[in-house]
Backbone bond lengths (Angstrom), bond angles and torsions (degrees), N, CA, C in turn:
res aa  C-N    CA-C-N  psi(-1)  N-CA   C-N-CA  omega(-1)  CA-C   N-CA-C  phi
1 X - - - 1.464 - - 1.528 111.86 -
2 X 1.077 119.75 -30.28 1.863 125.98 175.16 1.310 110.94 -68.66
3 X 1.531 111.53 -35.42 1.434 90.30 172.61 2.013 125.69 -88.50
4 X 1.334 92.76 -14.67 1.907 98.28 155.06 1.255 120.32 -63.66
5 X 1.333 115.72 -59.93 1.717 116.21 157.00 1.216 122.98 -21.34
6 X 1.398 110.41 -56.99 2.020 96.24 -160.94 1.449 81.34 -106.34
7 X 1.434 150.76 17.37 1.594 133.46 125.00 1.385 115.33 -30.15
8 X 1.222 95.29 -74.49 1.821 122.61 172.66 1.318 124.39 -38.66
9 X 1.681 106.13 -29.19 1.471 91.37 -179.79 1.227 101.58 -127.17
10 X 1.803 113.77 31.72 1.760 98.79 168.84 1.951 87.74 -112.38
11 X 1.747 107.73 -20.46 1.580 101.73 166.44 1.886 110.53 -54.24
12 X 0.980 101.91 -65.01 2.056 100.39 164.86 0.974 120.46 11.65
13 X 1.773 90.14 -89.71 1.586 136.28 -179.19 1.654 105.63 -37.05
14 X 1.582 99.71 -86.24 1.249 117.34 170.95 1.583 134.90 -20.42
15 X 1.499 97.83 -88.56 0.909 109.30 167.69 2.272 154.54 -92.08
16 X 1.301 65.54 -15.01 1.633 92.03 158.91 1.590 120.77 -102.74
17 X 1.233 136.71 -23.60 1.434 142.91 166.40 1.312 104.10 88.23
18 X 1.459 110.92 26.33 1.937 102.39 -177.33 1.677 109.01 -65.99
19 X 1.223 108.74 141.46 1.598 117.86 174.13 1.186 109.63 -28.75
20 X 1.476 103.33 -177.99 1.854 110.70 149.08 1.126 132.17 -67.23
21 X 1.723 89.62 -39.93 1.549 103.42 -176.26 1.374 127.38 -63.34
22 X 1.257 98.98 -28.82 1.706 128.38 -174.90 1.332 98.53 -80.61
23 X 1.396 143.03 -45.38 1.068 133.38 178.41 1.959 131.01 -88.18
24 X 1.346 97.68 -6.19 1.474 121.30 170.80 1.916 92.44 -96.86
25 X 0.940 156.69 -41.67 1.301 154.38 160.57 1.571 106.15 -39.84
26 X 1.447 113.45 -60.28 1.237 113.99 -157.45 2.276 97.41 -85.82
27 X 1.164 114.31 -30.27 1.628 133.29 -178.50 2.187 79.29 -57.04
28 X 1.331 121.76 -58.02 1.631 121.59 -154.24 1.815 92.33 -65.38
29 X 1.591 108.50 -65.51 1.464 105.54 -168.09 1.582 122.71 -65.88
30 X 1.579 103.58 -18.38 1.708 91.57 168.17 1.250 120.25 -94.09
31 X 1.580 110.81 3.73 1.781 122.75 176.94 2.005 87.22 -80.06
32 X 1.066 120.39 -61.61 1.565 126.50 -179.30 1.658 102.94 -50.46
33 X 1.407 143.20 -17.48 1.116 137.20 120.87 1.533 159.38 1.84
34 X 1.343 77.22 -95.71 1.605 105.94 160.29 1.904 112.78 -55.72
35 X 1.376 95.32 -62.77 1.752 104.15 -179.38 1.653 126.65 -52.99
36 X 1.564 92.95 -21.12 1.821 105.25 174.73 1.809 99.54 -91.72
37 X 1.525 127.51 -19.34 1.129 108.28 166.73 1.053 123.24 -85.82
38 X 1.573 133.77 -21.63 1.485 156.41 -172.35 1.817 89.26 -71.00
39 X 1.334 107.47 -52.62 1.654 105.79 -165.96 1.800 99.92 -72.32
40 X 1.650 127.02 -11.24 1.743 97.51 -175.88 1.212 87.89 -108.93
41 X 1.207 113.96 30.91 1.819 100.36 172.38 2.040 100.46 -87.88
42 X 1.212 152.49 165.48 1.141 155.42 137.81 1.154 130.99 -10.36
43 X 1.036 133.64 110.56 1.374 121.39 -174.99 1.434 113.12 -75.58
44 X 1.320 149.49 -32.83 0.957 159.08 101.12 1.449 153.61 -7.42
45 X 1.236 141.52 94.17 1.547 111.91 -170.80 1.189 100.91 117.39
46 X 1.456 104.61 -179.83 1.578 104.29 170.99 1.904 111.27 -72.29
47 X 1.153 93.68 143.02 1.568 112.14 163.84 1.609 94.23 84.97
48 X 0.727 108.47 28.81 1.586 121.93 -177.21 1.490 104.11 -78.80
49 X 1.739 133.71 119.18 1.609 111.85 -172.86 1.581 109.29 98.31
50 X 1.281 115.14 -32.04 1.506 114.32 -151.13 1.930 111.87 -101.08
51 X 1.248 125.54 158.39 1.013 119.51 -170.79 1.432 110.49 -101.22
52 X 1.178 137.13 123.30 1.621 139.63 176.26 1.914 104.62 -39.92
53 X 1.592 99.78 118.90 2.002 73.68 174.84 1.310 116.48 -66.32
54 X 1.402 101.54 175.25 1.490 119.82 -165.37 1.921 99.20 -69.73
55 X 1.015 106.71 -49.61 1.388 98.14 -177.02 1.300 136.07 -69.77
56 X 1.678 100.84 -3.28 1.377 122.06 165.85 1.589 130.87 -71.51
57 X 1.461 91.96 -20.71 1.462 115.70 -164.70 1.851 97.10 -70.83
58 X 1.569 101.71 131.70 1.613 107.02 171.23 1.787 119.90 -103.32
59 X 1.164 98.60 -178.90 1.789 103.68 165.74 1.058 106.62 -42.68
60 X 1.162 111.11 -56.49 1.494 120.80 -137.06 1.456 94.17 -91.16
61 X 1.638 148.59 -39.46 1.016 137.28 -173.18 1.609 102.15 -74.92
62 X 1.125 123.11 -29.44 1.589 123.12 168.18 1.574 114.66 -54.07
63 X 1.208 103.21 -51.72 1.327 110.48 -179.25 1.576 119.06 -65.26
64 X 1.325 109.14 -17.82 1.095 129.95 174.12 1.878 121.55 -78.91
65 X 1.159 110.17 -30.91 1.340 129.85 157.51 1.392 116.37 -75.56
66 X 0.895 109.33 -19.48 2.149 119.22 179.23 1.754 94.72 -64.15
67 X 1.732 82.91 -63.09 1.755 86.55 174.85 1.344 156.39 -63.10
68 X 2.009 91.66 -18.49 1.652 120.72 155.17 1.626 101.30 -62.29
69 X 0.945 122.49 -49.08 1.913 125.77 -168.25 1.083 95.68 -72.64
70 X 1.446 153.10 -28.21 1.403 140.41 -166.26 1.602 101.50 -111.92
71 X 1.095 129.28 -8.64 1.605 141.46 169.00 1.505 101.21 -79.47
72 X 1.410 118.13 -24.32 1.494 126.25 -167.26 2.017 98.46 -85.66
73 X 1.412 109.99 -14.45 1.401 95.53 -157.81 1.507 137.05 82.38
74 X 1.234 111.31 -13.83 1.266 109.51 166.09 1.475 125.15 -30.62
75 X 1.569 118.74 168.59 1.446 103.87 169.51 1.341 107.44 -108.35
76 X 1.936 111.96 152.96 1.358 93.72 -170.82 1.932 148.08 -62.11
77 X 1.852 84.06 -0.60 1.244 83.45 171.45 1.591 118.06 -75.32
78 X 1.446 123.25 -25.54 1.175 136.06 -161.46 1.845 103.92 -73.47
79 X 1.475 86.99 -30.55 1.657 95.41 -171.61 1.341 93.46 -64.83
80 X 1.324 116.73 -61.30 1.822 131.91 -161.93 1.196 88.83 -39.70
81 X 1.698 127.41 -75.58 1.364 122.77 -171.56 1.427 128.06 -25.89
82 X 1.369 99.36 -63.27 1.582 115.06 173.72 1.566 125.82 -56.32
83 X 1.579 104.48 -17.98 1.209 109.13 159.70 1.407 146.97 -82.26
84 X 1.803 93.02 -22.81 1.582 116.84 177.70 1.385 94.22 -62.65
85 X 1.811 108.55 -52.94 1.802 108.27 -166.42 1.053 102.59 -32.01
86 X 1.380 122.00 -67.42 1.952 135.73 -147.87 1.839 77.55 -69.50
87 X 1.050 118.86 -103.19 1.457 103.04 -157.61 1.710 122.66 -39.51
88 X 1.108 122.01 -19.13 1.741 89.50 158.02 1.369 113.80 -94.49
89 X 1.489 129.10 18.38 0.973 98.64 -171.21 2.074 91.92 -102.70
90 X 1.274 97.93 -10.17 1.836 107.73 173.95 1.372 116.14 -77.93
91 X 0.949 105.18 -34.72 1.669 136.16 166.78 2.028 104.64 -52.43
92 X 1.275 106.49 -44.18 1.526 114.31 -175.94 1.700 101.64 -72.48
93 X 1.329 79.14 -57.44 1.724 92.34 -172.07 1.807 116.60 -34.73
94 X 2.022 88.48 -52.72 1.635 80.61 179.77 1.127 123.93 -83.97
95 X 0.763 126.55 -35.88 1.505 136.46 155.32 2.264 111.88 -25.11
96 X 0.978 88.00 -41.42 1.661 85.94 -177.10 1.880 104.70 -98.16
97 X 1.536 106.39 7.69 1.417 101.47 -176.34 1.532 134.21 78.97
98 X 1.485 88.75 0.93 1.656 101.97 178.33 1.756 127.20 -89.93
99 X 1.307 105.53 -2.20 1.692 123.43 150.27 1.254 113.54 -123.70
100 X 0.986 132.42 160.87 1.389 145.26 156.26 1.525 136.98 -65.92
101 X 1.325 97.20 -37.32 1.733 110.48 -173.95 1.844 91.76 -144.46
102 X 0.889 126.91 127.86 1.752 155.00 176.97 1.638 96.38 -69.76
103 X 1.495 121.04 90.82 1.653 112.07 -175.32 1.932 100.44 -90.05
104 X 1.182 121.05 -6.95 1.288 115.92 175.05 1.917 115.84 -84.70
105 X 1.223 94.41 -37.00 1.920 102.21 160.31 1.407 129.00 3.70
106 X 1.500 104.71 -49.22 1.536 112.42 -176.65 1.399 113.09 -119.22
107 X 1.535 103.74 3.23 1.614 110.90 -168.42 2.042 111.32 -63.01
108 X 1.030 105.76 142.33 1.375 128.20 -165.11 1.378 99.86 -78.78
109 X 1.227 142.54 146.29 1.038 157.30 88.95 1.407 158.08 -64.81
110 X 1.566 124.00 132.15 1.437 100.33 -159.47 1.872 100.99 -75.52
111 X 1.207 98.66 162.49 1.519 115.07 -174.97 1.579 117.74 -104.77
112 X 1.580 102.02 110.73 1.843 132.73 -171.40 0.964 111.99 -60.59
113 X 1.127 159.10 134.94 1.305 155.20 88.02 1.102 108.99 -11.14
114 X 1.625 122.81 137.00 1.555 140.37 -167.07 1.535 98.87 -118.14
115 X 1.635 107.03 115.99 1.706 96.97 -175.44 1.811 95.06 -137.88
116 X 0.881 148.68 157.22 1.231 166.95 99.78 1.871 131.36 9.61
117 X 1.036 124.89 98.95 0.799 96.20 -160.83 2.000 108.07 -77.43
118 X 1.419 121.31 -173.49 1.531 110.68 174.39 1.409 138.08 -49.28
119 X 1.352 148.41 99.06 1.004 144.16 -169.41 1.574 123.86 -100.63
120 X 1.461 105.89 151.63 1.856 101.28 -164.25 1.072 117.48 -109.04
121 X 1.338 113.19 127.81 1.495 127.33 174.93 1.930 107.27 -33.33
122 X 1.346 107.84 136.63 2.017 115.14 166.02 1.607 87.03 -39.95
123 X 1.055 125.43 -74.10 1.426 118.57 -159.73 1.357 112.09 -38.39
124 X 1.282 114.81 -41.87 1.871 120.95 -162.43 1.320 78.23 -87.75
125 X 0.939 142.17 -61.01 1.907 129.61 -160.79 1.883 100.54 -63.97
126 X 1.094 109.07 -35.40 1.578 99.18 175.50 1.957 106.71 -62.52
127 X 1.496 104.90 -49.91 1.426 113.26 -178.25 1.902 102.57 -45.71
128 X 1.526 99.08 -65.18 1.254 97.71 -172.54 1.766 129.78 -51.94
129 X 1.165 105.51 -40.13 1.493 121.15 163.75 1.533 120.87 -73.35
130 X 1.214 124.20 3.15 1.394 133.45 155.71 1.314 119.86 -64.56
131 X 1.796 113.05 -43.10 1.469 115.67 -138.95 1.666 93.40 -76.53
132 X 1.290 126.81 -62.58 1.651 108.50 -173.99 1.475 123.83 -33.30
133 X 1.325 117.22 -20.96 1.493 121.33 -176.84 1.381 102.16 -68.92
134 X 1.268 117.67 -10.52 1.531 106.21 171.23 1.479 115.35 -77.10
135 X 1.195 134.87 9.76 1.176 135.50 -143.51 1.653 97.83 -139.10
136 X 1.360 114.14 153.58 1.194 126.31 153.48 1.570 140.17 -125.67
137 X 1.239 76.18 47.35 1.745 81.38 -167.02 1.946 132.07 -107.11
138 X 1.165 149.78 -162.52 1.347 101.02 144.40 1.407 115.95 -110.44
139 X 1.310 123.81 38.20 1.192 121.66 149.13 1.322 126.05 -80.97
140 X 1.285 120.77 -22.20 1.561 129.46 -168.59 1.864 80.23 -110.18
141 X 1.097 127.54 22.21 1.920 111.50 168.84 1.670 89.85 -106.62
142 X 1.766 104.94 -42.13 1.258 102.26 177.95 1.751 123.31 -60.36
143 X 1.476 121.98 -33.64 1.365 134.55 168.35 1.111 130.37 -49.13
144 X 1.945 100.29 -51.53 1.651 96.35 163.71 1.696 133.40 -57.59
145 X 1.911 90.84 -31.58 1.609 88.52 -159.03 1.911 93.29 -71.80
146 X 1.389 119.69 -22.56 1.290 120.35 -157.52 1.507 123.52 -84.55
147 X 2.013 102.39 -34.79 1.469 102.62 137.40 1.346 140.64 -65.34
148 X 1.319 133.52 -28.91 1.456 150.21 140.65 1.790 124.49 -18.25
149 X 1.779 97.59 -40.03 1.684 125.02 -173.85 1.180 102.09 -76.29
150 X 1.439 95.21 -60.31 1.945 93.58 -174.48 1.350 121.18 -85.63
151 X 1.157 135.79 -10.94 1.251 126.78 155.57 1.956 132.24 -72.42
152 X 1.380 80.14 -32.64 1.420 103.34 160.64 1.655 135.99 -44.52
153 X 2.020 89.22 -42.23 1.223 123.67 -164.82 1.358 121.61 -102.58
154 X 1.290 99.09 -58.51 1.777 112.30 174.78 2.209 99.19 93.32
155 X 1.665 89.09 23.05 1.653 68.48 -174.02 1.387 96.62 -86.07
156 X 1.616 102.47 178.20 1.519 134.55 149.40 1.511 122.96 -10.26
157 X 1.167 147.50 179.04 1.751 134.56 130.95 1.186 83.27 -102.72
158 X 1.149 164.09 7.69 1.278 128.99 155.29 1.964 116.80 -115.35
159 X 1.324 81.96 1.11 1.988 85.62 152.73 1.073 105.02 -85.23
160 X 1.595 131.39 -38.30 1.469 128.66 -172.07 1.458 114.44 -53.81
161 X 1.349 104.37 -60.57 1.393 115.32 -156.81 1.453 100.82 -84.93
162 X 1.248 153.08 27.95 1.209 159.12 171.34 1.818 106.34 -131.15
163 X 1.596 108.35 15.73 1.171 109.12 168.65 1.280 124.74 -75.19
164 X 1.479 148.75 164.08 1.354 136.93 -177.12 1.849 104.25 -125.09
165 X 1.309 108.10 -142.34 1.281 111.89 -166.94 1.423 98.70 -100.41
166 X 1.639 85.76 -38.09 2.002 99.69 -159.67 1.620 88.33 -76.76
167 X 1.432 135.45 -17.21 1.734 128.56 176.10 1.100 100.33 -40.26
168 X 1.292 139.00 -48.79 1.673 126.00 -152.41 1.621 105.47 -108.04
169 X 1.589 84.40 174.03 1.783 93.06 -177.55 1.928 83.76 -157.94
170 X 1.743 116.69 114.15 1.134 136.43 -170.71 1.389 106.69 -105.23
171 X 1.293 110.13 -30.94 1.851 127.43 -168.37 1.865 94.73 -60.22
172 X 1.400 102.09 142.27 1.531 103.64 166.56 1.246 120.04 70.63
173 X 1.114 122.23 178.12 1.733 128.03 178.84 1.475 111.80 -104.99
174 X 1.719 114.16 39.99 1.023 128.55 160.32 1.720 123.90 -129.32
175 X 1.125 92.41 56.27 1.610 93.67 -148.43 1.877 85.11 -75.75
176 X 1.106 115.36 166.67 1.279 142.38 177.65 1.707 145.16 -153.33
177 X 1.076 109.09 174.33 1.612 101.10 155.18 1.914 101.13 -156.17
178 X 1.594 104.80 154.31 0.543 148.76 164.65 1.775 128.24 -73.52
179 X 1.319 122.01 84.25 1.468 110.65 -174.86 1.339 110.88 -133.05
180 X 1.487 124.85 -175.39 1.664 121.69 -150.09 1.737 80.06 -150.02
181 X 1.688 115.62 120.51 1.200 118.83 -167.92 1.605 100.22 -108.81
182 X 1.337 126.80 -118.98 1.172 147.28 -130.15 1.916 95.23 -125.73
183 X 1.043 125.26 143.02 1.756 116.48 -178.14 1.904 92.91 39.28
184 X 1.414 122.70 53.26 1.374 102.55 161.92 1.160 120.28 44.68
185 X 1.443 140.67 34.80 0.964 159.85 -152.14 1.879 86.78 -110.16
186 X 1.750 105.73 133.37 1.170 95.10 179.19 2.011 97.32 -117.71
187 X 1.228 111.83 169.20 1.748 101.69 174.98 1.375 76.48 -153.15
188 X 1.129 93.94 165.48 1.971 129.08 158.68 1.736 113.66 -109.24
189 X 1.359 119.80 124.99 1.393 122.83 177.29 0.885 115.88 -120.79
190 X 1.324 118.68 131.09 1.796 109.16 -175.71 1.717 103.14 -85.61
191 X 1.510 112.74 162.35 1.004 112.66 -156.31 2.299 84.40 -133.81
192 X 1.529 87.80 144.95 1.803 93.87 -165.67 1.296 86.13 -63.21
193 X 1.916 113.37 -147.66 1.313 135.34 -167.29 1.436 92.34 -118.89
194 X 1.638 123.64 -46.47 1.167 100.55 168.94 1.503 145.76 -81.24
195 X 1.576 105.30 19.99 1.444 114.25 -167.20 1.759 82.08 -100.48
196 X 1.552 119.86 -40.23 1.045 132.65 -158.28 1.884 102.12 -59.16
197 X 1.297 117.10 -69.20 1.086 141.72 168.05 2.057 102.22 -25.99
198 X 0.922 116.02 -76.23 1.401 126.64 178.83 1.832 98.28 -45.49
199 X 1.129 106.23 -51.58 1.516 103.67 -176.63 1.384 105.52 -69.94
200 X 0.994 127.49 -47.56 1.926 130.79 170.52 1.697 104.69 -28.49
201 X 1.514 99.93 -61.86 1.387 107.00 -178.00 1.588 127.97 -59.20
202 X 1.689 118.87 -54.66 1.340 139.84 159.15 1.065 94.65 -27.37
203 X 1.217 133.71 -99.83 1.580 148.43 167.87 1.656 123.35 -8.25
204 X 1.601 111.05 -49.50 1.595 102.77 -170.34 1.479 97.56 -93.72
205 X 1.739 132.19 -25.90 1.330 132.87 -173.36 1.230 129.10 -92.48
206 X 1.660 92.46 -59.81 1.705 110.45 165.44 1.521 164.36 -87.55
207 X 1.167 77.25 -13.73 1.624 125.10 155.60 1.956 101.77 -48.65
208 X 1.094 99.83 -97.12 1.012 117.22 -168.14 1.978 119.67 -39.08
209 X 1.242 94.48 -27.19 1.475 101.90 174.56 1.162 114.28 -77.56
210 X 2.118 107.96 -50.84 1.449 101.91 179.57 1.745 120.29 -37.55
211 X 1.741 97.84 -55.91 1.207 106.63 177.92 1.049 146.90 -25.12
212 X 1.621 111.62 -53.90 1.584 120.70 154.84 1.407 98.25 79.30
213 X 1.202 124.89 65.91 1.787 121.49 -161.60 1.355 129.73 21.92
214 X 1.362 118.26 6.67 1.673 123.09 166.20 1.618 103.18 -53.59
215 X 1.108 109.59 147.52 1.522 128.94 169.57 1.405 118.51 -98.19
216 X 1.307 107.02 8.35 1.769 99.86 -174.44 1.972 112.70 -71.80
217 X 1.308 92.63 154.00 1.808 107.34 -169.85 1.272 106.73 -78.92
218 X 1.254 126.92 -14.07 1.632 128.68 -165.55 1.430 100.23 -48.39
219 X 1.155 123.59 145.04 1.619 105.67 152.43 1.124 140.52 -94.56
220 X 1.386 107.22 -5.89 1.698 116.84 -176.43 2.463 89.67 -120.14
221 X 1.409 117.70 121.33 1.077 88.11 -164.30 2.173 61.06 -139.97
222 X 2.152 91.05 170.51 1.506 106.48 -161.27 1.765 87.88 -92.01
223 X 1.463 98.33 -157.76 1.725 106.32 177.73 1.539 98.72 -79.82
224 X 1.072 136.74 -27.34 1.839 116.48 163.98 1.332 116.04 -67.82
225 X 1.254 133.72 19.28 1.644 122.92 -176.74 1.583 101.54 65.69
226 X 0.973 146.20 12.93 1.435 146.01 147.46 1.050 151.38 -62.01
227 X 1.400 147.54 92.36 1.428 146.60 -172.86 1.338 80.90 -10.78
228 X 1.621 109.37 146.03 1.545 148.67 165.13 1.932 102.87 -87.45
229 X 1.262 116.70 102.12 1.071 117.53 174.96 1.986 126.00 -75.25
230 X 0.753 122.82 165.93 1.745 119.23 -160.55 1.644 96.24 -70.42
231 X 1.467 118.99 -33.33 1.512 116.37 170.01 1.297 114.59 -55.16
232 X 1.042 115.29 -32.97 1.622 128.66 -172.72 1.552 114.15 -66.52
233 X 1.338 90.57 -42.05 1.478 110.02 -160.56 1.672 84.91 -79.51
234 X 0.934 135.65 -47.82 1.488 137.52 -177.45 1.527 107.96 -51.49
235 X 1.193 98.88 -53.35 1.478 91.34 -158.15 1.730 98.53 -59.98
236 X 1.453 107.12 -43.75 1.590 118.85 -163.64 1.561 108.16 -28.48
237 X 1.741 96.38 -58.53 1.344 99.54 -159.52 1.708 115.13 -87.09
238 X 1.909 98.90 -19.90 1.747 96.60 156.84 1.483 125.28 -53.04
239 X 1.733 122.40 -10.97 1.485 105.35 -174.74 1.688 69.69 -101.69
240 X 1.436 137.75 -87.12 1.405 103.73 -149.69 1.166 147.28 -41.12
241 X 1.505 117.28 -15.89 1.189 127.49 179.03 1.923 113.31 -73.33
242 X 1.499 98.71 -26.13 1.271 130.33 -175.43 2.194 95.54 -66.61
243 X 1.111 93.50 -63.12 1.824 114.25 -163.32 1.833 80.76 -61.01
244 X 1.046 129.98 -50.45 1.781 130.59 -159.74 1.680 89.79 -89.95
245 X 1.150 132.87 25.03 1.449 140.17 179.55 2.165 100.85 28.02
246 X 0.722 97.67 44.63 1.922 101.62 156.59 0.827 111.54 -97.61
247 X 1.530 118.07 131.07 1.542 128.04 149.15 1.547 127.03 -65.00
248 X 1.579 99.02 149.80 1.566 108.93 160.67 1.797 103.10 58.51
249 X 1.030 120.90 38.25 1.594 116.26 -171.35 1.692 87.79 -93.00
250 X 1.511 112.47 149.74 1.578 113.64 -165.86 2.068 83.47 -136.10
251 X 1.043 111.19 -145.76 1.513 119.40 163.69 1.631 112.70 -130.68
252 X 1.953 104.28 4.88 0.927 116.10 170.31 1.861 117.57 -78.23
253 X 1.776 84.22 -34.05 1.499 97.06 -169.85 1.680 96.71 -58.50
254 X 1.133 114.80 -62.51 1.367 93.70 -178.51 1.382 145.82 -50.91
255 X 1.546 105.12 -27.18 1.541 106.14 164.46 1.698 113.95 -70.53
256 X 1.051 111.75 -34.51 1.730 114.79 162.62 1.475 115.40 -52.92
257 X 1.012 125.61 -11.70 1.807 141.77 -163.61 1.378 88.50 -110.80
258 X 0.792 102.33 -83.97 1.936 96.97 169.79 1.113 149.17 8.88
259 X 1.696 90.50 -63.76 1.736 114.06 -170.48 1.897 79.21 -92.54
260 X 1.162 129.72 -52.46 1.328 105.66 -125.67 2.147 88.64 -92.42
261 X 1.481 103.00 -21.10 1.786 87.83 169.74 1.255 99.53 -81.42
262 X 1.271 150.66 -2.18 1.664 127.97 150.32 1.312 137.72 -61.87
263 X 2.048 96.01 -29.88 1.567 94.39 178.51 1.590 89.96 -90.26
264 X 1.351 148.66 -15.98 1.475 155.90 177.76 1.744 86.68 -39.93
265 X 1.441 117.71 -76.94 1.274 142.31 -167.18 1.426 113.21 -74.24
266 X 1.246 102.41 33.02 1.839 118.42 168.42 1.549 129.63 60.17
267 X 1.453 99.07 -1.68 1.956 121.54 173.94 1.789 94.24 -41.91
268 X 1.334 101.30 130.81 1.554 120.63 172.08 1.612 98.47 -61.52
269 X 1.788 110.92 134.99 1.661 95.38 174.58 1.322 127.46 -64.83
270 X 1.682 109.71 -31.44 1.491 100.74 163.98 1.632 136.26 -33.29
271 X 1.351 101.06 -40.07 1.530 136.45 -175.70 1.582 85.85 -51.40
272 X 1.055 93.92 -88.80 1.891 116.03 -168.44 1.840 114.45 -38.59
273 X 1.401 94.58 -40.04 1.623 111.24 -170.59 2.155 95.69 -74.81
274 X 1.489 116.98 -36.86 1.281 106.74 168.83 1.405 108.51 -89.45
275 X 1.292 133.91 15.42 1.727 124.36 177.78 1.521 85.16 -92.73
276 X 1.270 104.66 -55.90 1.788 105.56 -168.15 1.653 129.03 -72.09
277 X 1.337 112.01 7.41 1.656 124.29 -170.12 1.269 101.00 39.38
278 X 1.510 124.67 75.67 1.402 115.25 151.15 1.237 101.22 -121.19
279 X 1.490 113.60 145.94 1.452 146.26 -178.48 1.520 96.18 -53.04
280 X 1.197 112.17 -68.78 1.650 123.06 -161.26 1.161 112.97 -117.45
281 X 1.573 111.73 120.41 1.155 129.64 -173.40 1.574 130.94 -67.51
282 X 1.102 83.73 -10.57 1.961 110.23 150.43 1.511 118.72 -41.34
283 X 1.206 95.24 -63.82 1.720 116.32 -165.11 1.681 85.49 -71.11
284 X 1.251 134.84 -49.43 1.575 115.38 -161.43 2.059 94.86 -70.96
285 X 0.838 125.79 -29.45 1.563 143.36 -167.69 1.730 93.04 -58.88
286 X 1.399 145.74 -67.82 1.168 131.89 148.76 1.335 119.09 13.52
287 X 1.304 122.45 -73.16 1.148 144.91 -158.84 1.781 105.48 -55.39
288 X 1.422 92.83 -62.92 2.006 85.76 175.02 1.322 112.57 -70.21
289 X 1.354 115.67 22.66 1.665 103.84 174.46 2.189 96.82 -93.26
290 X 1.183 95.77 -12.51 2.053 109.80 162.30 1.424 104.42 -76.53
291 X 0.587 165.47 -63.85 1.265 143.56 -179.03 1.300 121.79 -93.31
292 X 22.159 91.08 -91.16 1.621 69.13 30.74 1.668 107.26 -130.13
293 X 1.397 104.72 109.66 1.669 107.56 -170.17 1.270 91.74 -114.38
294 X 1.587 94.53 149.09 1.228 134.75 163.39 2.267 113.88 -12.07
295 X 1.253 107.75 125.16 1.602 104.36 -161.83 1.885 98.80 -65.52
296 X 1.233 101.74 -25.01 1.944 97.99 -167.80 1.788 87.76 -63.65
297 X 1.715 121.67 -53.55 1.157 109.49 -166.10 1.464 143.74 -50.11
298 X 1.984 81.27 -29.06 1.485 100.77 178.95 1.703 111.70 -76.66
299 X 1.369 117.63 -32.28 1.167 137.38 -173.76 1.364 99.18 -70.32
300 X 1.429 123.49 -53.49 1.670 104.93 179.42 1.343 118.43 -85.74
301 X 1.246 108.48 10.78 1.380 116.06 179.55 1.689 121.27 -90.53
302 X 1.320 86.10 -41.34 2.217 114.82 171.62 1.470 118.01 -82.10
303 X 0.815 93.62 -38.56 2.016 97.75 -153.00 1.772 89.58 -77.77
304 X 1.307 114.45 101.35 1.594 111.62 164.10 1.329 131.16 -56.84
305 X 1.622 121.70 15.67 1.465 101.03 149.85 1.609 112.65 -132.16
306 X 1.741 94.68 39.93 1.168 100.30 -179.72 1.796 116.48 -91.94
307 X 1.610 94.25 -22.27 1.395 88.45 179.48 1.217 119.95 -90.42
């Protein structure tokens, strides 16, 4: 079964463009897999140690693992997850001809509720995007421009932080960025005047110090001249959110802030669903449960610190 597994997750990789994250998620729950078939084999005896092959595996012993994962307590979203793994990863199998009959096909899953996570009032995003201005440093030049980006933006932390130099375009009254989402999915986002402005500054003052004569392309980089990693980026905005006394602020919260004061501010969902690179227009649809021109128009038209 380990060697179907990491088939499966260099096909992912490969050929589908799933993240890291997506593929270290799916590498944990089909390792939790394998180890529940290794454990009903005998302890004793022949086959004692050994893993049932994959093509041996039935409905019913799948279904039977549904019920090990829900005997475990999990929550049901955790189960669902763990269930998608096993079915695409049976789903791969037949598909490439390496089983015969697909025993995950009909397999059950428990059924999610789709919720949102917390989102912050303009006021709290004004509060929160205040706090580096207390500062003079170029870490807090780098803070502003970087809270400024993602609210601006609605990206990822890990579209963010895999941004480069060549990502942006500041010149003109088309300023932008450039980022690479989910399935390699690429978009263009326009970026306001005041996200722009903060980045002007980051860039011509602070930048350059962090750097310390390093040459690296990152564009958002720590006090070693180093790409800013997504931990980083967490912690950053957990102390400001902390100093402006908000709870639970993530770098998610802000891309959730994002989508939903754009559709607040009357942005077509299409609009919103291509600002945010989501596949399915489902997932942007969430969003009005919180409250065709050109995307810059709609964007300077919605985004409240665009005007």
């Amino acid at each position: 079964m380990e060697h179907e597994i990491q088939q499966f997750l260099t096909y992912m990789a490969a050929e589908r463009g799933a993240s890291a994250n997506t593929i270290s998620a799916y590498r944990n729950d089909l390792a939790q897999l394998r180890a529940y078939f290794i454990e009903q084999q005998p302890r004793q005896g022949e086959g004692a140690g050994t893993v049932t092959p994959i093509e041996e595996i039935d409905a019913e012993q799948l279904q039977e693992y549904i019920v090990h994962l829900r005997e475990q307590q999990y929550a049901p979203a955790t189960v669902a997850r763990k269930v998608a793994a096993v079915k695409s990863l049976f789903s791969y199998l037949r598909g490439e001809g390496l089983i015969v009959v697909n025993p995950a096909e009909q397999l059950s899953s428990p059924r999610v509720g789709r919720s949102l996570p917390r989102t912050l009032t303009i006021q709290e995003v004004d509060v929160l995007l205040e706090q580096p201005g207390r500062w003079d440093t170029p870490e807090a030049a780098r803070d502003q421009a970087m809270l400024e980006m993602l609210y601006a933006t609605g990206m990822r932390v890990s579209e963010f932080v895999s941004l480069d130099l060549s990502s942006i375009e500041l010149q003109g009254q088309r300023a932008s960025v450039r980022c690479v989402g989910k399935g390699r999915r690429e978009r263009l986002i326009p970026i306001h005047s005041a996200a722009v402005a903060a980045l002007h500054h980051y860039l011509q003052e602070a930048r350059p110090k962090l750097a310390r004569g390093r040459r690296d392309v990152a564009l958002f980089i720590n006090r070693r001249g180093e790409r800013l990693t997504r931990q980083g980026v967490w912690l950053i905005i957990k102390n400001y959110a902390q100093e402006a006394g908000i709870a639970g602020v993530t770098p998610h919260t802000l891309r959730h802030s994002f989508a939903t004061h754009l559709l607040r501010g009357s942005a077509p969902l299409r609009n919103v669903q291509e600002l945010m690179g989501h596949a399915n227009i489902s997932t942007t649809q969430l969003y009005t449960q919180l409250t065709d021109e050109h995307l810059r128009d709609v964007y300077d038209r919605a985004h409240p610190r665009a005007s």
